[in-house]
MARPA-802674 format. One record per residue (C-alpha): x, y, z; residue number from 1. Coordinates in Angstrom, 1 decimal, m for minus. Layout:
BEGIN
<atom east="X" north="Y" up="Z" resi="NUM"/>
...
This chain:
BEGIN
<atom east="0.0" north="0.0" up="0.0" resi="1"/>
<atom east="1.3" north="3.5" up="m0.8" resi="2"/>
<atom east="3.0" north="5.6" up="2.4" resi="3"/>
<atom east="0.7" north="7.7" up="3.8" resi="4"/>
<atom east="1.7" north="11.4" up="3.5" resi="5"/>
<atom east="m0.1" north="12.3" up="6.8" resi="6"/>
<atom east="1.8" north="9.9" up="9.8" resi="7"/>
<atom east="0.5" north="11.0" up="12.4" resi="8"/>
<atom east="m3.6" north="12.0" up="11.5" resi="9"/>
<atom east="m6.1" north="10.6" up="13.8" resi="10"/>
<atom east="m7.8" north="7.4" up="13.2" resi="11"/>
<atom east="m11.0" north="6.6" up="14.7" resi="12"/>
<atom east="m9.2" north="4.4" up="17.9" resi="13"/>
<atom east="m6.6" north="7.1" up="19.1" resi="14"/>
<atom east="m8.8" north="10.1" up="17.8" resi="15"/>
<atom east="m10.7" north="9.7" up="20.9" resi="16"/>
<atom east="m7.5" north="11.0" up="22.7" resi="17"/>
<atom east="m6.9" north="14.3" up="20.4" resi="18"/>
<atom east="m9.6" north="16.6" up="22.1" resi="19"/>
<atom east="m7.5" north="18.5" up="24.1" resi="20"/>
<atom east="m7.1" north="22.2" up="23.8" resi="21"/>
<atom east="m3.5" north="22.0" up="22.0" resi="22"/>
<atom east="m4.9" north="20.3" up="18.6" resi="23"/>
<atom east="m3.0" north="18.3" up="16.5" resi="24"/>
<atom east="m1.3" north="19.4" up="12.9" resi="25"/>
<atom east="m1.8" north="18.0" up="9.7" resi="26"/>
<atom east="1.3" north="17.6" up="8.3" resi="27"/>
<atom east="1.7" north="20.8" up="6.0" resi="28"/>
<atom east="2.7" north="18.2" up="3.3" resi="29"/>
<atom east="m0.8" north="17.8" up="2.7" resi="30"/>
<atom east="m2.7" north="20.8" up="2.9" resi="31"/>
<atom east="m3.4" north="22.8" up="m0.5" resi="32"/>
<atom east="m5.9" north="25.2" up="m1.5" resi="33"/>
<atom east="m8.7" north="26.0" up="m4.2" resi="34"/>
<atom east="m8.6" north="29.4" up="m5.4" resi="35"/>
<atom east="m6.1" north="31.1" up="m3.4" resi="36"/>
<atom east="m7.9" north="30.7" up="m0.3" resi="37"/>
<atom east="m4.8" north="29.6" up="1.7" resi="38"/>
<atom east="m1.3" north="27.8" up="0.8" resi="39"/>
<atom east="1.4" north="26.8" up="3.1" resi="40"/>
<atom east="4.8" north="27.5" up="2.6" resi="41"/>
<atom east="5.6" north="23.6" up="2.4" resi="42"/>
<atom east="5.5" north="22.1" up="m1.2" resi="43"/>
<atom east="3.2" north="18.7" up="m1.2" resi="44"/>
<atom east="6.0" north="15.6" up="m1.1" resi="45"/>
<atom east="4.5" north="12.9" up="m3.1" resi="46"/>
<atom east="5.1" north="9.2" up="m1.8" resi="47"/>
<atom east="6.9" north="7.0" up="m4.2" resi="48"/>
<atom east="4.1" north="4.9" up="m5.8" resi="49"/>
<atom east="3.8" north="1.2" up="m6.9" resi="50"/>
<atom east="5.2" north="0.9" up="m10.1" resi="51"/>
<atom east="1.9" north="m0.1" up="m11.6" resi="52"/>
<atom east="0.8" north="3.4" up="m9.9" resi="53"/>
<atom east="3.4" north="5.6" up="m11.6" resi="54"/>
<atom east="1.2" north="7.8" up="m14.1" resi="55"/>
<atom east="m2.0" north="8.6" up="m14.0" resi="56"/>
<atom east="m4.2" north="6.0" up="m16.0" resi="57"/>
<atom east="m4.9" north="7.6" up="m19.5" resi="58"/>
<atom east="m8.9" north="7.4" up="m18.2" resi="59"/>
<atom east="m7.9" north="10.5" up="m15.9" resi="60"/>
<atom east="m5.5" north="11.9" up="m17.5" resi="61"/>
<atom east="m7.1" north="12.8" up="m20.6" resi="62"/>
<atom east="m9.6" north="14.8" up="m18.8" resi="63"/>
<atom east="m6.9" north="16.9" up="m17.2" resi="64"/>
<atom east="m5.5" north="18.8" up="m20.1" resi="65"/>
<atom east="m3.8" north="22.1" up="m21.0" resi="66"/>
<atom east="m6.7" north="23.8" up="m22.3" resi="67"/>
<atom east="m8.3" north="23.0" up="m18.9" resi="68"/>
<atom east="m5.7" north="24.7" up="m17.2" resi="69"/>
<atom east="m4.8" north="27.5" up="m20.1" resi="70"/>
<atom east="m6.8" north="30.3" up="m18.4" resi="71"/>
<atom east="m6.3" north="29.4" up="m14.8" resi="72"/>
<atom east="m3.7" north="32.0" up="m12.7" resi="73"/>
<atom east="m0.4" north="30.3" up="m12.5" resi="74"/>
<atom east="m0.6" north="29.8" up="m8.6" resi="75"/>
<atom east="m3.9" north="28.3" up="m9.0" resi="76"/>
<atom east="m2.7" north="25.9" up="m11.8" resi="77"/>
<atom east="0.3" north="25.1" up="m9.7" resi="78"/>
<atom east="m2.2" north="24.2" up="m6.6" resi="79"/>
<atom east="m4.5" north="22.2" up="m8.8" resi="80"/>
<atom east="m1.4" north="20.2" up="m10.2" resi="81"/>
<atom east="m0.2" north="19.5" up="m6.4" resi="82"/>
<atom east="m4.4" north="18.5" up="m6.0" resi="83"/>
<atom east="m4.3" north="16.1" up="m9.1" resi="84"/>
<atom east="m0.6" north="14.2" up="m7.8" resi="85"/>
<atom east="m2.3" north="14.2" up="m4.5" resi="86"/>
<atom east="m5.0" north="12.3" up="m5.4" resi="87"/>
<atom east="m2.8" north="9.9" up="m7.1" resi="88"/>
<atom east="0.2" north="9.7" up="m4.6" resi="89"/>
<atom east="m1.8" north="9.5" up="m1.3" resi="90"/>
<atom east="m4.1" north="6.7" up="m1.6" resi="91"/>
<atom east="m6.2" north="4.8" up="m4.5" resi="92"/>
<atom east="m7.9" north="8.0" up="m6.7" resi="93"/>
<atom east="m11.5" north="6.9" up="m6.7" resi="94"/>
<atom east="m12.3" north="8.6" up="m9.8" resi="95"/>
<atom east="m9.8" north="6.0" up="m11.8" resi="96"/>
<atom east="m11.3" north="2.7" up="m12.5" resi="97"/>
<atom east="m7.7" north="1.3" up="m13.2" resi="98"/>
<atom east="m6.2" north="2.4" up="m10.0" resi="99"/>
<atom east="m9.1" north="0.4" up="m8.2" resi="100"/>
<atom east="m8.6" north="m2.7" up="m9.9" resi="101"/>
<atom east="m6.3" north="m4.3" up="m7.6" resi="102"/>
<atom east="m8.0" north="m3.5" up="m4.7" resi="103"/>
<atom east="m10.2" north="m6.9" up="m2.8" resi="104"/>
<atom east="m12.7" north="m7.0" up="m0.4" resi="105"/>
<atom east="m11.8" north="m9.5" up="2.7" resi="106"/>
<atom east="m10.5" north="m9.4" up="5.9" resi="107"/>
<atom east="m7.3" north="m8.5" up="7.1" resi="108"/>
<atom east="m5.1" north="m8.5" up="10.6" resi="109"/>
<atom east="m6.0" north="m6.1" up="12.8" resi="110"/>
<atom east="m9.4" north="m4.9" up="11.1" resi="111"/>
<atom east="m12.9" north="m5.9" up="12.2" resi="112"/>
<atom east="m15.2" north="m7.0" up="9.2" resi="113"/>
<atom east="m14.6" north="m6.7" up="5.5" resi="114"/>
<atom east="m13.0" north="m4.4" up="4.1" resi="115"/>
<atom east="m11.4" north="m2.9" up="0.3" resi="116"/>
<atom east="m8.1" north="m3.4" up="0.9" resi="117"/>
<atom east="m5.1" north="m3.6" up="m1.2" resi="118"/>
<atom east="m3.9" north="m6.8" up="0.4" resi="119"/>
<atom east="m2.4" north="m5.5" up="3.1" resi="120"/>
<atom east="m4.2" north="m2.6" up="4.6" resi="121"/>
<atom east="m7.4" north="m1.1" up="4.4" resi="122"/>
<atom east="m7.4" north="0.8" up="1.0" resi="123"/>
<atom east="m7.3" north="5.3" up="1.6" resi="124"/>
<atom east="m9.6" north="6.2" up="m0.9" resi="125"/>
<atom east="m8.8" north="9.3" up="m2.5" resi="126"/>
<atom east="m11.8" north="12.3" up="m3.5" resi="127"/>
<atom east="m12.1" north="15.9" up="m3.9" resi="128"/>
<atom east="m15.6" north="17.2" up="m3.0" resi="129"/>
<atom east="m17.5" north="19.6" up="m1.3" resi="130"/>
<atom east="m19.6" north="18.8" up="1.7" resi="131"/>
<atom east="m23.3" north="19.3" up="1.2" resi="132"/>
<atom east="m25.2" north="21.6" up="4.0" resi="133"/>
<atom east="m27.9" north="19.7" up="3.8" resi="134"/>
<atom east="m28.3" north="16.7" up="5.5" resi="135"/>
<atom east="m25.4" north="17.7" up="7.7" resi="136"/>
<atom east="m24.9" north="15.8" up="11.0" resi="137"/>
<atom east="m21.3" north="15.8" up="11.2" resi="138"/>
<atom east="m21.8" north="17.4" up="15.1" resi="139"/>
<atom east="m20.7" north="15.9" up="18.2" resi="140"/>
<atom east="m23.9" north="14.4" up="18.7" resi="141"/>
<atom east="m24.7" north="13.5" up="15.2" resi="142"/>
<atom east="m28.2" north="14.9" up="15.2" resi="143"/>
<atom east="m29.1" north="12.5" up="17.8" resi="144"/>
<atom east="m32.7" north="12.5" up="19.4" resi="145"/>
<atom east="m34.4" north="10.5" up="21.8" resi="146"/>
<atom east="m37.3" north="9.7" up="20.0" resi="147"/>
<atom east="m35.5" north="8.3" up="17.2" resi="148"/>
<atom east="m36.2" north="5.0" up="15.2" resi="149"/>
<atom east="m33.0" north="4.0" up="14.2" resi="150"/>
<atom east="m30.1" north="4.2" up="16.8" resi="151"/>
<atom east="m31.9" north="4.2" up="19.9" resi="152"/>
<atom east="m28.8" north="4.6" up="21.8" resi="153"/>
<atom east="m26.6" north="7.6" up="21.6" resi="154"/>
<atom east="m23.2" north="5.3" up="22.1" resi="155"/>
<atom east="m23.8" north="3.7" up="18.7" resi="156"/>
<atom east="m24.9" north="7.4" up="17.1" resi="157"/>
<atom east="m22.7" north="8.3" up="13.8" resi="158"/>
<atom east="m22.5" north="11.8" up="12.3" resi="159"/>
<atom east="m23.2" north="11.6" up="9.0" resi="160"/>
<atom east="m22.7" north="14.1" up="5.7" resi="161"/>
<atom east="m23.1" north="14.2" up="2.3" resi="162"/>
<atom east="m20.4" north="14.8" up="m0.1" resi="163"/>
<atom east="m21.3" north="16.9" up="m3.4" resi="164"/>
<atom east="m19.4" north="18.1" up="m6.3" resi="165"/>
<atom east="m16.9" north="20.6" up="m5.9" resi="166"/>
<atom east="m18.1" north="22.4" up="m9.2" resi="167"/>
<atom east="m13.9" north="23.3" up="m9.7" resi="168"/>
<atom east="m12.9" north="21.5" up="m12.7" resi="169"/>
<atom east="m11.7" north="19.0" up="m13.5" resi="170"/>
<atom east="m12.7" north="17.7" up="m9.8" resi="171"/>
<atom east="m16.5" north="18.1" up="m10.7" resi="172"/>
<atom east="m15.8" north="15.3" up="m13.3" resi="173"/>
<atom east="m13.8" north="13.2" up="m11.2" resi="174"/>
<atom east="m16.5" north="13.2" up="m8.5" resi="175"/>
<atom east="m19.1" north="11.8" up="m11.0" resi="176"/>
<atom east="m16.7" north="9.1" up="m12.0" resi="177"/>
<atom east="m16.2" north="8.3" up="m8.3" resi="178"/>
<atom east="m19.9" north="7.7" up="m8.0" resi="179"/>
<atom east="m19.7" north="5.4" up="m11.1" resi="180"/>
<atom east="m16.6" north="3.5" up="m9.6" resi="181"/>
<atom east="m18.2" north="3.6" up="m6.1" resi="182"/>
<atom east="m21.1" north="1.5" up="m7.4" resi="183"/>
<atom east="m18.8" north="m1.0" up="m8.8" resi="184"/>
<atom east="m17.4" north="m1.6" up="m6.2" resi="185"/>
<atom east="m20.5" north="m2.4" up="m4.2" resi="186"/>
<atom east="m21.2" north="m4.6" up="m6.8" resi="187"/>
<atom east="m17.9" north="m6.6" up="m6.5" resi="188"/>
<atom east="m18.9" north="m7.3" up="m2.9" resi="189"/>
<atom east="m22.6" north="m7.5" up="m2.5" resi="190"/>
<atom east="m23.9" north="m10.9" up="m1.5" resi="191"/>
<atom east="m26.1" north="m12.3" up="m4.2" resi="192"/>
<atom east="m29.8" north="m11.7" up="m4.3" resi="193"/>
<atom east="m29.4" north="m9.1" up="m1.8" resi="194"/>
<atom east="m30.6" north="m5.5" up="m1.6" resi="195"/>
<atom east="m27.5" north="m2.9" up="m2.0" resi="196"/>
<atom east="m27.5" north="0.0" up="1.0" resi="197"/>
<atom east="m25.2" north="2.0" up="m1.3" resi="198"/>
<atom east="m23.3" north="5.0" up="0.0" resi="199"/>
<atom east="m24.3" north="7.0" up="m2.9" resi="200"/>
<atom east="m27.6" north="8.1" up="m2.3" resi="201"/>
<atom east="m29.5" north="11.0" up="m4.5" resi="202"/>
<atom east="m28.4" north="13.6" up="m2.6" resi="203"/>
<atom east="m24.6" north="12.6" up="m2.3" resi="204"/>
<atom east="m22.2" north="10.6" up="m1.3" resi="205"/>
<atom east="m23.0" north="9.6" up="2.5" resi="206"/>
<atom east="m20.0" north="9.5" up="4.7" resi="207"/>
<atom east="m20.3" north="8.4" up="8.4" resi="208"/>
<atom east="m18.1" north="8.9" up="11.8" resi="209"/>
<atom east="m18.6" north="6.8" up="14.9" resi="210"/>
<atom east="m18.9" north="9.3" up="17.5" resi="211"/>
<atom east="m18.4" north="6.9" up="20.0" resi="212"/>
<atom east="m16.4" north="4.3" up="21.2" resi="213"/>
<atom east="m16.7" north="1.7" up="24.1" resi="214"/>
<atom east="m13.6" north="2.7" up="26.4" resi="215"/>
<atom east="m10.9" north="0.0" up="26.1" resi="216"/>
<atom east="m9.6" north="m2.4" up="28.5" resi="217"/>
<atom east="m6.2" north="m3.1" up="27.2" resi="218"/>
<atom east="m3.9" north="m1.1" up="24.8" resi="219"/>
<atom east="m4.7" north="m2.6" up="21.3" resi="220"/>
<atom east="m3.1" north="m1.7" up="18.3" resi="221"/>
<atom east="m5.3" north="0.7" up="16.0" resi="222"/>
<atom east="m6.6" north="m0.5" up="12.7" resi="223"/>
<atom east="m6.7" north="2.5" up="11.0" resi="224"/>
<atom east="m3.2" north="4.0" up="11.3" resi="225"/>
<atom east="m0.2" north="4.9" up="13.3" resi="226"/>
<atom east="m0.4" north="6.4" up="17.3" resi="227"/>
<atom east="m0.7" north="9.7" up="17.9" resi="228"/>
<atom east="1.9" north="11.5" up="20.4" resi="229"/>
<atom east="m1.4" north="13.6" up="21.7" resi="230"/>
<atom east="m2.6" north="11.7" up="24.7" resi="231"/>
<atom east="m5.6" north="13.1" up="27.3" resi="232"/>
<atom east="m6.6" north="11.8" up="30.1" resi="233"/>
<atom east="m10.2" north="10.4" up="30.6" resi="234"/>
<atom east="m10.8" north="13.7" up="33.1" resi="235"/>
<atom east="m10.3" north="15.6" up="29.9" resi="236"/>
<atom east="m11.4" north="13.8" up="26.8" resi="237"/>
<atom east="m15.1" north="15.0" up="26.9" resi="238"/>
<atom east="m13.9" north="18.9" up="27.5" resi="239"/>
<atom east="m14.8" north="19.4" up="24.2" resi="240"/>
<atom east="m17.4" north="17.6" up="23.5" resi="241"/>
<atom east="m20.9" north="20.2" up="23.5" resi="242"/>
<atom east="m24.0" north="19.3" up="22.4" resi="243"/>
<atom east="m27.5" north="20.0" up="22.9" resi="244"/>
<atom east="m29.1" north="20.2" up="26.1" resi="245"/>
<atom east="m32.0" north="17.9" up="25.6" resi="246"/>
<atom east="m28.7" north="15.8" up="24.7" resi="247"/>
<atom east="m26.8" north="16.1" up="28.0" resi="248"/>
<atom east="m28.0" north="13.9" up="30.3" resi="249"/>
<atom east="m27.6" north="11.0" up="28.1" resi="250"/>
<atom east="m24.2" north="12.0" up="27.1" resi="251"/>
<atom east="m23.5" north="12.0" up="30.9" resi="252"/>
<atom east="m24.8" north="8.0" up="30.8" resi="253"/>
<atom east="m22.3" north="7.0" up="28.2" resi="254"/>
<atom east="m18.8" north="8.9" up="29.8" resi="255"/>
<atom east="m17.9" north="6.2" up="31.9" resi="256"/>
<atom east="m18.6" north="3.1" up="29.3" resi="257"/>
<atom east="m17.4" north="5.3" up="26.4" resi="258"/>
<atom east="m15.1" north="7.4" up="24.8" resi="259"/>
<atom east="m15.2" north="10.1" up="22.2" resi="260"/>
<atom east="m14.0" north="9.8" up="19.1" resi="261"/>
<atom east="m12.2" north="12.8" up="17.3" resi="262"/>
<atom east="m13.0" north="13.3" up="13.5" resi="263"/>
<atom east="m10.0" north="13.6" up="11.6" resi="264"/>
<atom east="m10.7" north="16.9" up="10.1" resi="265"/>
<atom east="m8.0" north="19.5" up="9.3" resi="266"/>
<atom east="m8.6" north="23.2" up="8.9" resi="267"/>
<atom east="m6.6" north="25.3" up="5.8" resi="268"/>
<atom east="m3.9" north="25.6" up="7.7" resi="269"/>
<atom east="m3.3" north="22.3" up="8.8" resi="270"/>
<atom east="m5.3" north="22.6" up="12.4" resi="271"/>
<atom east="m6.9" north="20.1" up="13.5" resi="272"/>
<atom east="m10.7" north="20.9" up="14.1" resi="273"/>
<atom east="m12.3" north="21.0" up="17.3" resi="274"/>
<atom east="m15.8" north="19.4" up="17.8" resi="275"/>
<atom east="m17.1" north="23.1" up="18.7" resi="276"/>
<atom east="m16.5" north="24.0" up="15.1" resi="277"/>
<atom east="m17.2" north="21.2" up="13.1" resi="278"/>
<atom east="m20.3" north="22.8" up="11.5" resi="279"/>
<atom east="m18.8" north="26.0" up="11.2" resi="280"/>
<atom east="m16.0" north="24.6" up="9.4" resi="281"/>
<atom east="m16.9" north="21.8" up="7.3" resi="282"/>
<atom east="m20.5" north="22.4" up="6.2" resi="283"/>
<atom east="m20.0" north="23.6" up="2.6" resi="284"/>
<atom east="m16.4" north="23.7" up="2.4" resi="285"/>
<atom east="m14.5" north="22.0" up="m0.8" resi="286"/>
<atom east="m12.3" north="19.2" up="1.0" resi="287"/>
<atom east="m9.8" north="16.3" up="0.0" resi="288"/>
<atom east="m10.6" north="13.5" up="2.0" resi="289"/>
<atom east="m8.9" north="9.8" up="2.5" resi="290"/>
<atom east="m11.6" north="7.5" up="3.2" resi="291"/>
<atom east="m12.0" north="3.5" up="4.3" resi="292"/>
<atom east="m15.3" north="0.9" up="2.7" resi="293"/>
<atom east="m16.4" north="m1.4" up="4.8" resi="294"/>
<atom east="m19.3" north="m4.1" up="4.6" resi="295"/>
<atom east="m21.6" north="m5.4" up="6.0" resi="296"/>
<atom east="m24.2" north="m8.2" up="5.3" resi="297"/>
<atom east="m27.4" north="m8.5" up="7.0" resi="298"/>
<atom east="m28.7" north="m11.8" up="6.5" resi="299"/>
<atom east="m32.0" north="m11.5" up="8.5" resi="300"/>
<atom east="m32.9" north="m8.0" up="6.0" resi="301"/>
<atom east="m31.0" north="m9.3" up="3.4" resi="302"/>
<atom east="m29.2" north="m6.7" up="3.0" resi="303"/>
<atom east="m25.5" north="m5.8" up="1.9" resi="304"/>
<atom east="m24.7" north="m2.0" up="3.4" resi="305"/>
<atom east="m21.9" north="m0.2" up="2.7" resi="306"/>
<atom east="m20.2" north="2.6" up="4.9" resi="307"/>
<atom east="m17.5" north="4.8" up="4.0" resi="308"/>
<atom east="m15.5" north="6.2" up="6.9" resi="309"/>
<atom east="m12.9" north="9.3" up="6.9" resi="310"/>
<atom east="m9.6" north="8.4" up="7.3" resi="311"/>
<atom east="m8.4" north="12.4" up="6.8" resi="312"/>
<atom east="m10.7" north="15.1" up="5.6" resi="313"/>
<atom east="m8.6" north="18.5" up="5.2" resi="314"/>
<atom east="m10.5" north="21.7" up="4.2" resi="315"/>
<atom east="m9.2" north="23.6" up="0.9" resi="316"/>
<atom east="m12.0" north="25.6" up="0.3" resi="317"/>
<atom east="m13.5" north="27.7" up="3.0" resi="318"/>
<atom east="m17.5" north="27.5" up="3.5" resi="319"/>
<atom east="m19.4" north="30.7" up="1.1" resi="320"/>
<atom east="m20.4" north="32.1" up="4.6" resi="321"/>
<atom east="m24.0" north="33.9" up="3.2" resi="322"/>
<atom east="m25.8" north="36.5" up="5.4" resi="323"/>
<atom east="m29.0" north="35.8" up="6.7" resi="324"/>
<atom east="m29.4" north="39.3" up="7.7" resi="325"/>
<atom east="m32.2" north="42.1" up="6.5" resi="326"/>
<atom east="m30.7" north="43.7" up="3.4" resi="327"/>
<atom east="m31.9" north="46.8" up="5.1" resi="328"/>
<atom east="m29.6" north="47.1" up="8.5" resi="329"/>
<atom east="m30.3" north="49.8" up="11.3" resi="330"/>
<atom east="m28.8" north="50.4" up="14.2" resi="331"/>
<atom east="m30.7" north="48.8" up="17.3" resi="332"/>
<atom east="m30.4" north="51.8" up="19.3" resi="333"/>
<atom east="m32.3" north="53.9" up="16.9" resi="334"/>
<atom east="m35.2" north="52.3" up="19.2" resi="335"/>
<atom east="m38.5" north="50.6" up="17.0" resi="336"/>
<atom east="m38.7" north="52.0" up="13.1" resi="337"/>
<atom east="m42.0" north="53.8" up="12.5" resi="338"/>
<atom east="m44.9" north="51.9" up="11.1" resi="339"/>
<atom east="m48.1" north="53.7" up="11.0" resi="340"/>
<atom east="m49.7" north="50.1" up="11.1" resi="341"/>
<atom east="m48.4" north="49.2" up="14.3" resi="342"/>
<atom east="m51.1" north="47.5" up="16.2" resi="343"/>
<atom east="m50.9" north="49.2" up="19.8" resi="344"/>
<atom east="m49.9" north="47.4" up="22.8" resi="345"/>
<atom east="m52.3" north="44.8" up="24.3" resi="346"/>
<atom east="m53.6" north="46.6" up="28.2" resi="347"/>
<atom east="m52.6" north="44.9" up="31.1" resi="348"/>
């Protein structure tokens, strides 16, 4: 399996000890911008790839040519070049059917369940794409209710977005291709005769984060990636952790059997994101993510369900913040405007 160019991003195991108020750093290897919006100093290092890996198949490659690129600023073109070797270097581009071809589903050591893998670790699936804002649950309490039908327990809730295109060529074409290639892949694995719960539903691509995680009894090595060096202790983990407070009391139920689980989101700048701002910033921003497929078959519904988990989601395109204001503004302190149809005060 290709390096990964971020060693020391959360996974889903050790996340849950990243909340503290020193976050972690993507490595500045892997952050790059859309647009101008931000660019580190740091030039993107691409991984030496499998030989088989070396050049982009001629599938993608034809799509990404010099008349594309002819009218886009020359730090913009330079940014989407470092984009386009990103999503080749870093992991298994899911927009090119022949870099997916040697990819299996099975199981391997020290995953739970099936998984695409590459034979000898879970396969990082590369995408560019914008997260939707609707349907947005990635919160720390993933939209949780008590009167829900689904998860009645809030230990087993997942947040939960939908991933869009990015309209930025040529990513908006690679993200249609990934939903082609997606389905494929379902295909490859789904038990016969059963119904497919794909991850591409008609209003994206669904991605889902355990929020929780049933606290360990004894140190276990973590099946999505290396350890982290930032360790909390279980007086701090849940500092950070706000949600609702309809929300609170069952959160308070679940912090001795559980643990949180940090999403491994990044920030333009290479920040890991706190769980305060997860809405603020990640619903709507253009992102390059990393993500892990898992299955799942349900005999009793038969059922085959697919779930596709982050493994890195770094932000290169800053939400479109729009103002919900009046487009009228007054100052406050000017007291009430006049309105000669003011109904008058009710008598007390």
């Amino acid at each position: 399996m290709r390096t990964r160019q971020t060693p020391h991003s959360p996974s889903p195991t050790e996340s849950a000890t990243t909340t503290s108020t020193q976050p972690a750093r993507a490595d500045p290897d892997t952050v790059s911008t859309i647009d101008g919006q931000a660019e580190n100093d740091v030039q993107e290092k691409p991984t030496t790839p499998k030989a088989s890996h070396a050049i982009l198949s001629a599938s993608i490659e034809q799509r990404t040519t010099e008349e594309q690129l002819q009218n886009v600023p020359m730090s913009s073109s330079t940014r989407l070049k470092n984009l386009l070797l990103w999503l080749k270097e870093a992991g298994y581009n899911l927009a090119d059917k022949e870099d997916l071809k040697i990819l299996k589903w099975g199981t391997i050591s020290d995953v739970d369940g099936v998984v695409l893998h590459d034979g000898e670790n879970a396969a990082q699936l590369t995408l560019v794409a914008r997260i939707s804002e609707d349907g947005f649950n990635l919160t720390p309490h993933g939209g949780w209710r008590q009167d829900n039908t689904f998860s009645k327990e809030l230990s087993k809730q997942k947040a939960t977005a939908n991933l869009v295109s990015p309209q930025k060529i040529p990513f908006d074409a690679y993200y249609e291709e990934a939903k082609r290639n997606i389905k494929e892949l379902q295909i490859r694995a789904a038990h016969p005769g059963t119904d497919i719960i794909s991850v591409v539903k008609e209003d994206g691509i669904r991605i889902s984060w355990p929020l929780f995680e049933r606290r360990p009894t004894e140190e276990k090595e973590d099946w999505l990636g290396d350890a982290t060096v930032d360790k909390v202790t279980s007086a701090t983990e849940w500092n950070d952790w706000p949600v609702p407070a309809n929300v609170r009391n069952e959160l308070n139920h679940i912090k001795t059997s559980h643990v949180p689980l940090q999403l491994p989101a990044y920030d333009v700048t290479g920040n890991l994101i706190s769980p305060t701002y997860w809405r603020e910033e990640l619903q709507g921003a253009v992102v390059k993510l990393k993500l892990v497929m898992r299955y799942y078959y349900i005999a009793k519904d038969n059922k085959s369900t697919f779930v596709l988990i982050p493994y890195d989601i770094v932000v290169i395109g800053k939400p479109v913040v729009t103002s919900r204001s009046p487009t009228k503004k007054r100052k406050l302190e000017d007291g009430p405007s006049e309105n000669t149809r003011r109904r008058p005060p009710p008598t007390l």
